[in-house]
C-alpha positions in Angstrom: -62.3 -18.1 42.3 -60.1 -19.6 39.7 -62.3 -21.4 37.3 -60.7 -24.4 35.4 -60.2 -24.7 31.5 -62.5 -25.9 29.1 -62.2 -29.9 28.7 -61.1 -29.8 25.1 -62.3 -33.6 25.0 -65.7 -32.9 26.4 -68.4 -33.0 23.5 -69.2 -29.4 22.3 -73.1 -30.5 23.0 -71.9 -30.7 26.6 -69.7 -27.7 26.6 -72.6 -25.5 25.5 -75.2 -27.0 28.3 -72.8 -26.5 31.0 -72.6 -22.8 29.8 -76.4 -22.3 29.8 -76.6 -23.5 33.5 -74.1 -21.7 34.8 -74.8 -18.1 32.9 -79.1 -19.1 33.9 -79.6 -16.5 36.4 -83.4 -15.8 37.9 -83.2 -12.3 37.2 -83.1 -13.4 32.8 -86.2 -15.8 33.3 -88.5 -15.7 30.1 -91.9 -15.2 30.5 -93.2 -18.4 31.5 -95.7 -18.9 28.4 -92.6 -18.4 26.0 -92.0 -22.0 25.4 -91.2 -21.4 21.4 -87.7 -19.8 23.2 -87.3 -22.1 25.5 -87.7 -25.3 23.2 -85.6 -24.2 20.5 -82.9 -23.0 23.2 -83.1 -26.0 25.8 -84.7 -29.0 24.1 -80.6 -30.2 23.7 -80.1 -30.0 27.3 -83.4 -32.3 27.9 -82.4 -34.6 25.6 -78.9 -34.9 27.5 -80.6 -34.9 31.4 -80.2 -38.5 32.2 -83.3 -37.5 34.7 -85.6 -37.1 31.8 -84.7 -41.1 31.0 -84.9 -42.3 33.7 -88.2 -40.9 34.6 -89.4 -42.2 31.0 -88.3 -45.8 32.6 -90.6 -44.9 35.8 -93.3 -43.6 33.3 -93.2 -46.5 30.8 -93.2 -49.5 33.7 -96.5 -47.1 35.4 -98.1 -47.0 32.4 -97.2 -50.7 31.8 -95.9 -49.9 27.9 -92.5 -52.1 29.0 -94.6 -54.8 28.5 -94.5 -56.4 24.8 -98.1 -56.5 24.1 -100.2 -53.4 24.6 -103.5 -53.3 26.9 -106.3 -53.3 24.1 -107.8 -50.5 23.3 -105.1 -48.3 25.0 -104.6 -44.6 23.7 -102.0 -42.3 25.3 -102.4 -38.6 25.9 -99.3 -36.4 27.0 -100.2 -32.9 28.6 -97.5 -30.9 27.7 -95.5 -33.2 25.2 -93.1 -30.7 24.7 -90.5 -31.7 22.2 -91.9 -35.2 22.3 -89.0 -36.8 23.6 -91.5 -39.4 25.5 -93.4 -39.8 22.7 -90.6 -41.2 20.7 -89.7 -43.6 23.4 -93.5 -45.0 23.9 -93.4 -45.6 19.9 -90.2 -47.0 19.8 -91.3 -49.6 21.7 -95.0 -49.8 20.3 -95.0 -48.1 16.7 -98.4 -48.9 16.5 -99.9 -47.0 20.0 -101.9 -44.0 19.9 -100.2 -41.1 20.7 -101.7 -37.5 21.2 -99.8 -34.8 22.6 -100.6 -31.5 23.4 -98.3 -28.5 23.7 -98.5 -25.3 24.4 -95.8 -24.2 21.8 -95.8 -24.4 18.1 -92.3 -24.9 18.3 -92.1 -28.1 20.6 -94.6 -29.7 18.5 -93.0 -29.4 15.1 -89.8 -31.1 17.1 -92.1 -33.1 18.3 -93.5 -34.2 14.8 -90.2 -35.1 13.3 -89.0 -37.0 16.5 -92.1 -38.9 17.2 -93.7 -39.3 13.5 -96.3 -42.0 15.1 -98.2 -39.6 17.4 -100.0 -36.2 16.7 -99.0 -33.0 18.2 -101.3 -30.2 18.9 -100.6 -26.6 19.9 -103.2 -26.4 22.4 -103.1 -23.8 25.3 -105.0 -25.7 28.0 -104.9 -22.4 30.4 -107.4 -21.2 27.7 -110.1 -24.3 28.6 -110.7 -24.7 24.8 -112.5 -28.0 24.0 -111.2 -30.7 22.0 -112.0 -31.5 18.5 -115.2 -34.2 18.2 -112.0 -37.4 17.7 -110.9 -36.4 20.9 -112.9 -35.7 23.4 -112.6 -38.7 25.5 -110.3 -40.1 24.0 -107.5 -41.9 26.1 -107.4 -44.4 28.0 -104.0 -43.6 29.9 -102.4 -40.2 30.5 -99.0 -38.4 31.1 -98.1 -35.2 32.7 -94.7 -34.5 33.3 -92.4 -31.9 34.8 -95.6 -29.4 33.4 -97.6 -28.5 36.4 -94.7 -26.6 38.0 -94.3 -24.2 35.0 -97.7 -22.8 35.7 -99.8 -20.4 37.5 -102.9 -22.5 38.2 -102.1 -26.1 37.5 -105.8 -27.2 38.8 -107.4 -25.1 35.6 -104.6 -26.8 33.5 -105.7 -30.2 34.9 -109.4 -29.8 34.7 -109.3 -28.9 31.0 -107.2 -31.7 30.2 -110.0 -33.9 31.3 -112.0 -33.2 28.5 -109.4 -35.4 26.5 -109.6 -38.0 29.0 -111.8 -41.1 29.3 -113.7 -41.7 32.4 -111.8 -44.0 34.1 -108.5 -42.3 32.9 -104.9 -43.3 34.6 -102.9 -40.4 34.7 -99.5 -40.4 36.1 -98.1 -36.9 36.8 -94.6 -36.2 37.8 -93.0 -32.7 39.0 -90.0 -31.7 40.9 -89.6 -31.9 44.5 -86.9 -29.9 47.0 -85.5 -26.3 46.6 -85.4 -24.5 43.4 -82.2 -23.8 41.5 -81.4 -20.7 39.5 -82.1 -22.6 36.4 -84.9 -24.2 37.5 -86.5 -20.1 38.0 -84.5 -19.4 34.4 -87.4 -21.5 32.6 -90.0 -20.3 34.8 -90.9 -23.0 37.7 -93.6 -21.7 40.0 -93.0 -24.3 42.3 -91.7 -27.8 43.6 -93.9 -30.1 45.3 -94.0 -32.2 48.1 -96.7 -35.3 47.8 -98.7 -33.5 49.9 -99.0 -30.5 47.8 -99.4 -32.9 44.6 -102.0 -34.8 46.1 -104.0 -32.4 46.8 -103.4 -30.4 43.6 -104.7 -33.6 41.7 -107.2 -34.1 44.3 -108.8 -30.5 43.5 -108.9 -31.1 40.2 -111.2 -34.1 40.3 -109.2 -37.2 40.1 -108.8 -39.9 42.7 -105.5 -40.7 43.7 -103.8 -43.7 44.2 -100.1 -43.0 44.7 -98.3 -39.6 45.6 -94.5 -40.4 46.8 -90.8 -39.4 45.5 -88.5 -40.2 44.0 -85.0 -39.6 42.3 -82.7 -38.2 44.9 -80.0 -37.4 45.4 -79.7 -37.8 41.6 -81.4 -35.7 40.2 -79.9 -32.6 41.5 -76.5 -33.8 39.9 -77.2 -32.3 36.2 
């Protein structure tokens, strides 16, 4: 297969993403709790994956933080903020919200901390069930979780922990991927993809009550 030559006018940022995707193969995956690596190796490509905005879109409107005004009272927690790219858009739009994200990797959350400067990021390993400082505990009023659940082993543990952070009465909106996984997606250590079904019931096992489970996205977003 002749391959052709490197698009001297696409962006080097570009160049160097397509390379990582097409050298990912499953047989290199990292351990899947070695999200340090994986952050300070991938957090480019995220912030280049126009699937990561537009889900922010879907998670902003859900959340109802596209509105001008926020709902009083209103305190956000992201499971898994990684390199707080969400974060950054929910306080671009309200500087004033508050933010809390929680991260698994040291890493993520000092990215996190210089992108987002509004919010405050924890290194929290939720697989451990440790309990939140006495500010904390119940402390949102809304919640995010996305594109986490599928990185680990038992995403009901994960959930229930994250409760502890959470209000009763708590809207959480989770998103993961759906359809077959790529060599990529097995490169940074997905368990699984979902089907509503499967998502439902995953939330539903962990003690919430759902409202909505559906898809979205494709075709699209198995173009990057």
């Amino acid at each position: 297969m002749v391959k052709p030559a490197a698009n001297p006018d696409q962006p080097a940022q570009a160049q160097t993403i397509d390379a990582q995707l097409e050298n990912a193969r499953p047989e290199d995956a990292r351990p899947e709790d070695d999200w340090d690596s994986h952050w300070s190796t991938f957090d480019a490509l995220s912030q280049a994956n126009p699937a990561v905005h537009w889900r922010h879109r879907v998670l902003l409107k859900l959340l109802g933080l596209n509105q001008p005004k926020l709902a009083p009272g209103m305190r956000i927690l992201d499971i898994g903020s990684g390199p707080g790219d969400f974060a950054a858009r929910a306080l671009e739009r309200h500087p004033s919200l508050p933010f809390l994200g929680l991260e698994l990797s040291q890493t993520g959350c000092d990215i996190a901390a210089g992108r987002a400067p509004g919010g405050v990021f924890l290194a929290t390993d939720l697989m451990q069930n440790p309990s939140p400082q006495p500010e904390h505990k119940a402390w949102a009023s809304h919640a995010v979780c996305t594109e986490v659940l599928e990185h680990v082993a038992d995403p009901v543990s994960l959930l229930q922990a994250a409760r502890q952070w959470m209000q009763p009465g708590c809207r959480l909106v989770v998103t993961v991927p759906g359809g077959p996984m790529s060599a990529f997606d097995k490169h940074i250590g997905h368990h699984r993809h979902y089907t509503p079904s499967l998502l439902r019931q995953t939330l539903t096992d962990a003690g919430f009550d759902v409202e909505l489970a559906g898809g979205a996205g494709f075709p699209f977003f198995n173009l990057y």
